[in-house]
C-alpha positions in Angstrom: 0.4 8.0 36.2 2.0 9.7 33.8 4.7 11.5 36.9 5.5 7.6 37.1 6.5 7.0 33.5 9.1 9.4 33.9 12.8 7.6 33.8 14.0 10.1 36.7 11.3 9.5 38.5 11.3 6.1 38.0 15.3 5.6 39.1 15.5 8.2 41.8 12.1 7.2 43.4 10.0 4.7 42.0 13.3 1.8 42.0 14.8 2.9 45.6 11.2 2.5 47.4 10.7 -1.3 45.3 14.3 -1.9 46.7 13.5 -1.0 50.6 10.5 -2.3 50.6 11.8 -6.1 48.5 14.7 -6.1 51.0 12.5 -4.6 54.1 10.6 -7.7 54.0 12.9 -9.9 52.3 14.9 -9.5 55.5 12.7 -9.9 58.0 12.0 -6.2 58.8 16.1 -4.8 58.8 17.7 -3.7 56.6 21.6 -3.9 55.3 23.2 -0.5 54.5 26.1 0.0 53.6 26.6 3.4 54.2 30.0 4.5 52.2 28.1 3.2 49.1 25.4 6.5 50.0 27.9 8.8 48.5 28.1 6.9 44.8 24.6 7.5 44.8 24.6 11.5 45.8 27.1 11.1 42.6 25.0 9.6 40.6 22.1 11.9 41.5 24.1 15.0 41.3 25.9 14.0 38.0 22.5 13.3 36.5 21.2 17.0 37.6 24.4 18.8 36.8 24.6 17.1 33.3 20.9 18.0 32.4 21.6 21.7 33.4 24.1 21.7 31.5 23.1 20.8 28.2 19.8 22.4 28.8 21.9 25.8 29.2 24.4 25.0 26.0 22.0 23.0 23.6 18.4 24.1 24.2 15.7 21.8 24.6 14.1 20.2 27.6 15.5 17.6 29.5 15.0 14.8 27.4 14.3 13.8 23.8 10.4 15.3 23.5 12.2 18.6 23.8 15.3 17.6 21.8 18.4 19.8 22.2 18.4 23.2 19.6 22.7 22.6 19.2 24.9 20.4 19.5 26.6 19.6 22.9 30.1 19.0 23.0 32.2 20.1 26.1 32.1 20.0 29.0 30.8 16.4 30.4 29.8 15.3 26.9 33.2 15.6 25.8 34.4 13.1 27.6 30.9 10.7 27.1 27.6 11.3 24.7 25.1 10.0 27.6 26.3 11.7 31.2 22.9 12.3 32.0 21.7 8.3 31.8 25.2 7.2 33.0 24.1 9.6 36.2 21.3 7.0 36.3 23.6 3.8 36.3 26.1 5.0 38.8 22.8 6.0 41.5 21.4 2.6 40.8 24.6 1.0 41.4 24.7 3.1 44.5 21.6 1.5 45.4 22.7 -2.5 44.7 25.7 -1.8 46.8 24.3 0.0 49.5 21.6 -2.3 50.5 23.4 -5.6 49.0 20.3 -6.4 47.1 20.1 -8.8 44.2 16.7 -7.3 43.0 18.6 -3.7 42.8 21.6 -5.3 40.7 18.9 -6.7 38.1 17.1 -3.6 38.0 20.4 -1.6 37.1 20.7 -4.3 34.6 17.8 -4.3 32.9 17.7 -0.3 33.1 21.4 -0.3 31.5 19.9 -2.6 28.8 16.9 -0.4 28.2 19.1 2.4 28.1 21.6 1.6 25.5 18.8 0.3 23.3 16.8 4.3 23.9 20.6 5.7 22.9 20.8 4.0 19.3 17.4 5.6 19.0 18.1 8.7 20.0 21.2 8.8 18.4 19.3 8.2 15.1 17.4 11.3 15.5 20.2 13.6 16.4 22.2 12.6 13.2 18.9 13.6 11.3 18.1 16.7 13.8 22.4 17.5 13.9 23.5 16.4 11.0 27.3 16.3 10.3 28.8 17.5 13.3 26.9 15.0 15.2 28.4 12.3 12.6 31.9 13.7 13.8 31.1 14.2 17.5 29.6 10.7 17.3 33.3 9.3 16.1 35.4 11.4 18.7 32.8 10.7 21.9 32.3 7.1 23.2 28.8 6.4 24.5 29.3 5.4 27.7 33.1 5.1 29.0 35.6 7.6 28.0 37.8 5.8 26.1 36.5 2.7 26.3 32.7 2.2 25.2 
């Protein structure tokens, strides 16, 4: 159970077999696909993996927060935004909602974007105490989510 817990597990796997099988039978046995939304996913996906490399290579750590990063990551994607990896996540599931014009898809990305932001004050928390000051500072310069804007 615990392979299930895991959040890439959950949005890579776990979310697009819910969202086959919901519309699978919410459509009688066919399915809509929208195939031109596939590659937004591959994006998502790919960001996701080439983000996590990434820092894994520059800041040490594991892949997520229960081996937190050894230095503080700064170029590269996570100049431009402090959560690449999790927007990775967002842009896949949006993939998803678009590709198979599904309403249950949309509220999952929702409700993961949601769950997301509130696991980024956290973790954000514990870098400043793990980071200290630089952190502070990359924290002013780097918007969470959208370069420039959020």
């Amino acid at each position: 159970m615990r392979f299930l817990s895991r959040t890439p597990v959950r949005t890579f796997i776990l979310y697009p077999l819910i969202t086959l099988a919901w519309e699978w039978s919410l459509r009688g046995g066919s399915l809509v696909l929208h195939y031109w939304f596939l590659p937004v996913m591959l994006c998502g996906y790919v960001q996701y993996r080439l983000c996590g490399l990434y820092r894994i290579k520059h800041g040490g750590g594991g892949p997520g927060l229960e081996t937190p990063p050894e230095r503080l990551v700064s170029t590269g994607p996570y100049a431009y935004a402090r959560n690449p990896m999790y927007l990775g996540h967002l842009i896949f599931l949006t993939g998803l909602s678009l590709a198979l014009e599904s309403w249950l898809a949309a509220l999952i990305t929702l409700a993961v974007a949601c769950w997301f932001h509130s696991r980024v004050i956290g973790d954000e928390t514990k870098l400043i105490q793990r980071l200290g000051e630089p952190y502070v500072k990359y924290l002013a310069r780097v918007k969470r989510w959208i370069p420039g804007l959020f």
